[in-house]
C-alpha positions in Angstrom: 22.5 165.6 4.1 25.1 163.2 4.5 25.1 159.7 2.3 24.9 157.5 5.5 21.3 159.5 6.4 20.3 159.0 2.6 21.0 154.6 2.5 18.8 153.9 6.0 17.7 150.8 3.8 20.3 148.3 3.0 18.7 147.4 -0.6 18.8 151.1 -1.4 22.1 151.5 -0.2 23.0 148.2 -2.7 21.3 149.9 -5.2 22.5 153.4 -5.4 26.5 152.3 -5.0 26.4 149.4 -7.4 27.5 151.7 -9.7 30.8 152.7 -7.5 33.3 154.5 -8.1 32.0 156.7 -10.5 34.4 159.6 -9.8 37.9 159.7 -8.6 38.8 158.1 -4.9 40.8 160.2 -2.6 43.4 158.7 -0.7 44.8 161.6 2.3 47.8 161.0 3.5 49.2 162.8 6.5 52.7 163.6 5.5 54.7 165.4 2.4 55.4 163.6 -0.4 58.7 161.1 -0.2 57.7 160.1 3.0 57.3 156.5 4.3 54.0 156.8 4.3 53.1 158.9 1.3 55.2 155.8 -0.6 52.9 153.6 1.6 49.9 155.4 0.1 51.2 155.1 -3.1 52.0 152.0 -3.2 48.6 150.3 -2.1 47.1 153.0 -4.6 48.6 151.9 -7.6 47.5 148.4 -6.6 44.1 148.9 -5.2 43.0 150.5 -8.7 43.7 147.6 -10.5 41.3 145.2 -8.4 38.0 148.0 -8.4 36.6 148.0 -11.3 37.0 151.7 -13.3 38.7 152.8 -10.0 41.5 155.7 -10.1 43.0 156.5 -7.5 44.5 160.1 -6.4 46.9 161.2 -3.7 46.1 164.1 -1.9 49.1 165.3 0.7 47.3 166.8 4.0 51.2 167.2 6.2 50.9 169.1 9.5 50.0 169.6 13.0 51.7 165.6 13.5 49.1 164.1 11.3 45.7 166.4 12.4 45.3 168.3 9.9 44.2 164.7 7.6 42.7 163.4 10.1 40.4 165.9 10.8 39.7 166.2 7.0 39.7 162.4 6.9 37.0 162.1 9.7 34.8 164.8 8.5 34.7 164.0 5.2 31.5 162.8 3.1 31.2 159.0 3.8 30.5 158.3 0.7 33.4 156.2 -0.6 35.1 158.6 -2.2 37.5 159.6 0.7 40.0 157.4 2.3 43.3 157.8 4.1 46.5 156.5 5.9 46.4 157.0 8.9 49.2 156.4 11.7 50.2 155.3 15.0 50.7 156.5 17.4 48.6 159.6 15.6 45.4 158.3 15.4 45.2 157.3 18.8 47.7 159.8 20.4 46.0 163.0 19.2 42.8 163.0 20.7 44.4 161.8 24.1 46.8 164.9 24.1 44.4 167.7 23.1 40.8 168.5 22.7 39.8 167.2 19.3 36.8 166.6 17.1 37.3 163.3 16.3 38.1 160.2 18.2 38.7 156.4 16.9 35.2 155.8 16.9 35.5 158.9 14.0 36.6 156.3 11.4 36.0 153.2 9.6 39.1 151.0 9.7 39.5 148.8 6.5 43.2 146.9 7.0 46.8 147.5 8.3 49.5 147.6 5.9 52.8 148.2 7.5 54.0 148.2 11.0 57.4 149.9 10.6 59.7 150.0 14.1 61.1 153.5 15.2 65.0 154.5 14.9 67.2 157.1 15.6 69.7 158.3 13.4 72.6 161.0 13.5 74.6 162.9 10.6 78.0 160.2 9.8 79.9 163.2 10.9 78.8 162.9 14.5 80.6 161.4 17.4 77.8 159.2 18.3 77.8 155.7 16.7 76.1 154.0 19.7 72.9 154.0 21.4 75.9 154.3 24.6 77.2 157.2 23.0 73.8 158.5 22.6 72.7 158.4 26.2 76.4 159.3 27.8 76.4 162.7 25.4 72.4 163.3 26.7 73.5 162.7 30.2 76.3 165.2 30.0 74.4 167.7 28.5 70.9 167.4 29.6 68.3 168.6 27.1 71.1 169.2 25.3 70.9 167.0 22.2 68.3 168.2 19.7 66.0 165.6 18.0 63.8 165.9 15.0 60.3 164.2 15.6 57.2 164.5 13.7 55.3 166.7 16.2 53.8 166.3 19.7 52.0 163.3 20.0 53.8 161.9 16.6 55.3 158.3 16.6 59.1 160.6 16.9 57.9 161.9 19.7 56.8 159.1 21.7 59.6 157.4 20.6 61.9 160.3 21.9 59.4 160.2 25.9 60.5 156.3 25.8 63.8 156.6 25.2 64.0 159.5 27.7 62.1 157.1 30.8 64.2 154.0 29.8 67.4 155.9 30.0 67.0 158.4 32.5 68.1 161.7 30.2 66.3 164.6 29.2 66.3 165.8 24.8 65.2 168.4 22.8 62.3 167.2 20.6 62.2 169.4 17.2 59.1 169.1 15.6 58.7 169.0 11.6 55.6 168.6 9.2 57.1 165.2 8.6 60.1 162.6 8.6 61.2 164.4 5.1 62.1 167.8 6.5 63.3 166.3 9.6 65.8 164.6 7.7 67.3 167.7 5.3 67.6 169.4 8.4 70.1 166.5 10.1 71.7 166.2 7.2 72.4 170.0 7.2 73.3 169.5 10.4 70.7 171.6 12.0 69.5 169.0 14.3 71.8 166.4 16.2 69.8 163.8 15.5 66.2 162.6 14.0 63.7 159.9 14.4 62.1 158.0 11.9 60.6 154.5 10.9 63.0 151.9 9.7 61.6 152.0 6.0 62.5 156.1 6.4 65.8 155.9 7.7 67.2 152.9 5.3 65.8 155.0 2.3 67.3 158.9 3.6 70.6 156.8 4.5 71.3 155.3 0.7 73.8 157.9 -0.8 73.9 160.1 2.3 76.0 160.9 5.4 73.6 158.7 7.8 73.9 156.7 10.6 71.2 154.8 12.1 72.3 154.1 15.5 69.3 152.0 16.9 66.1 150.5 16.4 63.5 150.4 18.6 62.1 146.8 18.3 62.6 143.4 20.1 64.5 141.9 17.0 67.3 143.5 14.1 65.4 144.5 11.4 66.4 142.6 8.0 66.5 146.0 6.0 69.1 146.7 8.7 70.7 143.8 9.8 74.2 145.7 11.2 71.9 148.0 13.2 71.6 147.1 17.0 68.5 147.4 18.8 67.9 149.3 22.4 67.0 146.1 23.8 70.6 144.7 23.1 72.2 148.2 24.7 70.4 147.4 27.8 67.1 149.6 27.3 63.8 148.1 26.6 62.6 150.9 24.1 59.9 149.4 21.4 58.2 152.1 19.1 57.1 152.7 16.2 54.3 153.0 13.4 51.0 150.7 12.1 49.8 152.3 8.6 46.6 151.5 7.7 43.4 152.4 5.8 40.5 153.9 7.3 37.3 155.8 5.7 35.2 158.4 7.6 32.2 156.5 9.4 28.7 156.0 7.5 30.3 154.4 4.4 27.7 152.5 2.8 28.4 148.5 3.5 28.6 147.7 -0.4 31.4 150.1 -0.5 33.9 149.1 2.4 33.0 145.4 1.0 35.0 146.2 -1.7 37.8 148.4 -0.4 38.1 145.5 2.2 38.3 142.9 -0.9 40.7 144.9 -2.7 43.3 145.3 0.1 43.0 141.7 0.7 43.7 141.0 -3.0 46.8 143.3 -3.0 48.4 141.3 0.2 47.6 138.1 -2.2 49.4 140.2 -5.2 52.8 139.5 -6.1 54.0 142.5 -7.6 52.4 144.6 -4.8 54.1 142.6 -2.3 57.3 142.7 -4.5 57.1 146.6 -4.9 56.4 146.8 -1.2 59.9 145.2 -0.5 61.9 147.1 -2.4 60.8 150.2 -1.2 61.5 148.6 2.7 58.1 148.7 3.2 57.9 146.2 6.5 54.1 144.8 5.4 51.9 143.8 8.1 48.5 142.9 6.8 45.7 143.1 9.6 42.1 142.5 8.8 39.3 144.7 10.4 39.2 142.9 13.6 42.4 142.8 14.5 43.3 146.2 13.4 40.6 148.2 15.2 42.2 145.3 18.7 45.7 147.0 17.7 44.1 150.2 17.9 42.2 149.8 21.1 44.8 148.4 22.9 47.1 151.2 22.0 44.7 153.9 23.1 45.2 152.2 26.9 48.3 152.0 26.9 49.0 156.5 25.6 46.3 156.7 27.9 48.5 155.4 31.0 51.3 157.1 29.5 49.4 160.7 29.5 48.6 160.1 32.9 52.2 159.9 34.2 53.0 162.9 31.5 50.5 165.9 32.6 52.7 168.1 30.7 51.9 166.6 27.3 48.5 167.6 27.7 
C-alpha cells in the first residue's frame, strides 16, 4: 500500500515522518553522468544535504528514451520522500504529448526550478560553418543534409532543431543520443555535423576542444558566451531551451516536501552553492512551486499547438 494511502490523517502523517530521512534520498537524474544536468543534480545534492538534518543524498543516473526512462521511474516511485529527481523541459511536458505515456504533469510533485539554460548549436572548429548564415545556406543546399545530434524525439535538441527548421525554412537530420554527452564525442569525432546542447553544455564540451558554438537560441548573448551571436540577431526568432527542476512522485507526505521546499530555498540563499553553481555555467533560475508548475503549464499549451501543426511527431 502506498505511504500517501497510509497518512489520510495529517497528525499521523506529522508523526510518522518527523523522524525523516532515515535512509538514503534518491535523486534520478535523466541523463549520463557529465551532463548539464547530472552536474545540476549534483550540485543542488551536495547542498541540499547540508540543510536536512542526517540527510545523504545519492545520485542515481536513469539516461534514455529523451528523459522517459526517469521519468517513468520518477513518477512511479514510492511517495514517500525518499525519491526525487531532475526533471527537464521540454521532457516533462513534451513526452506525454508525443506518445502514449503513463504519466502526465499532474504525475509529479514539483518542489523549485533551478536553472533555465537556453539551447545552442555547435559544430566541430574544423567545419566550414562559423555562422548561423552559413548554417542555414549549407541546409538549404543540401536539404536534410546536415546531421544534428539531439537528445531524442521530444528532447529540448529536438525541439530546438523543429524551430530552427520553421524559422528558417530548411529541412536537418536530427540524430538522437541518450544525452548531450555522447552527442558531443560523436561531433567531436566528427560523426555528426553538428550538435545541440544547453549553453552551460556547450561552454563546458568547448574548453580544451575543437568547438564552435555558432548560436544561441535566446533573446539576449549569454554572459558565459558573450562572443556568441544569437538567432534573433541573424534574422531568425528561434528561443529554446531547458528549465531543471526538482519534482517528487505525487502523495509525498506535506511534512516532507515542507522541507525539501525549505532546503532548496536555503541553497538559492547559500553562497557557496550559488558560487559553485557559477563556475560550473550553471545559468540559476530559482522558481518557487507556483511559478514553476505556471512555467510548466504554459509550456504544455504551447508543444501542444506545436504537435498539432507536426502530426508526424506523434
Amino acid at each position: 500500500m502506498r505511504t500517501a494511502i497510509a497518512c489520510l490523517l495529517a497528525s499521523a502523517c506529522t508523526t510518522a515522518f518527523a523522524a525523516w530521512p532515515e535512509q538514503p534520498i534518491n535523486l534520478v537524474v535523466p541523463f549520463p553522468a557529465g551532463a548539464g544536468t547530472d552536474l545540476t543534480a549534483r550540485t543542488i545534492a551536495a547542498c541540499m544535504q547540508t540543510k536536512i538534518d542526517g540527510a545523504r543524498f545519492v545520485v542515481l543516473n536513469k539516461p534514455g528514451a529523451s528523459g522517459d526512462i526517469a521519468l517513468n521511474y520518477l513518477a512511479h516511485a514510492e511517495p514517500n520522500g525518499y525519491t526525487i529527481g531532475i526533471v527537464n523541459t521540454p521532457g516533462i511536458v513534451s513526452l506525454p504529448i508525443e506518445r502514449k505515456r503513463n504519466y502526465t504533469l499532474d504525475s509529479f510533485e514539483f518542489i523549485a526550478n533551478l536553472v533555465e539554460d537556453p539551447g545552442t548549436i555547435s559544430v566541430h572548429a574544423d567545419s566550414p560553418i562559423h555562422t548561423v548564415a552559413d548554417l542555414v545556406a549549407a541546409a538549404k543546399k543540401n536539404p536534410g543534409g546536415i546531421t544534428v545530434g539531439t537528445q531524442g524525439v521530444g528532447s529540448a535538441g529536438h525541439i530546438s532543431a523543429l524551430l530552427i527548421e520553421q524559422a528558417a525554412g530548411i529541412k536537418v537530420a536530427p540524430v538522437p543520443f541518450q544525452g548531450a554527452s555522447p552527442a558531443s564525442v560523436a561531433l567531436l569525432g566528427k560523426v555528426i555535423d553538428s550538435s545541440m546542447a544547453n549553453m552551460g553544455e556547450a561552454v563546458t564540451f568547448a574548453r580544451g576542444n575543437p568547438w564552435r558554438i555558432v548560436g544561441v537560441m535566446s533573446d539576449s548573448r549569454s554572459p558565459d558566451a558573450p562572443d556568441v551571436p544569437t538567432f534573433k540577431e541573424a534574422g531568425y526568432d528561434v528561443y529554446s531551451g531547458s528549465m531543471r527542476g526538482l519534482a517528487a512522485p505525487r502523495g509525498v507526505p506535506a511534512p516532507v516536501m515542507e522541507k525539501l521546499v525549505d532546503a532548496v530555498d536555503r541553497c538559492n540563499q547559500d553562497a557557496s552553492y550559488l558560487e559553485r553553481a557559477k563556475n560550473s555555467f550553471q545559468p540559476l533560475k530559482y522558481l518557487k512551486h507556483d511559478e514553476y508548475v505556471s512555467r510548466l503549464k504554459a509550456l504544455d499549451t504551447q508543444l501542444r499547438k506545436l504537435w498539432q501543426t507536426n502530426p508526424w511527431l506523434l
